[in-house]
N, C-alpha and C positions, 0 to 999 in steps of 0.2 A: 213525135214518137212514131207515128203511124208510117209517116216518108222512112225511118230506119228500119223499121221493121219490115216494108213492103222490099227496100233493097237486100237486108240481111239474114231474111229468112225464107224460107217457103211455104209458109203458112197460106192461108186463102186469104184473099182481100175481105172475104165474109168473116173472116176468125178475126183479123185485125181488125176491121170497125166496132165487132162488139169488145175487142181487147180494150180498145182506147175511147169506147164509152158510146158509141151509138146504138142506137135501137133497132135502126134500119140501115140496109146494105145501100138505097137509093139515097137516104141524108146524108151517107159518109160520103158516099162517091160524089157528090152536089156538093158541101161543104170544100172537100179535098182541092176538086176542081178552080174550085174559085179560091181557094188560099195561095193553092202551088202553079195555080196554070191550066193543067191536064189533069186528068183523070187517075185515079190509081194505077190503072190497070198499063195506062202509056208510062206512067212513073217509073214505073218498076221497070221494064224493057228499055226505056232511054239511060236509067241509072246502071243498071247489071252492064251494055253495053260500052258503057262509059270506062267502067270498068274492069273491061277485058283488058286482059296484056296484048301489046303490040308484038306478033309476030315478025321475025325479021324476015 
């Protein structure tokens, strides 16, 4: 939940950890990291980029 949220919205990654259940911004960002790879904060920049359209 938190990986769609961090690409589909503009919420702060502080508003998202306590959305989807943690107490602290440092345990989300720790948990996140080690589930998906990177950190929230690279998440979110690598996924939005991803999904730019290709200009011709």
């Amino acid at each position: 939940m938190a990986s769609v949220l961090l690409c589909h919205t503009g919420s702060s990654i502080l508003s998202i950890s306590e959305e989807v259940g943690y107490a602290t911004l440092s345990s989300f960002n720790r948990h996140f990291k080690q589930w998906m790879g990177v950190p929230p904060s690279k998440w979110r920049t690598l996924k939005r980029q991803s999904e730019r359209p290709i200009k011709p």
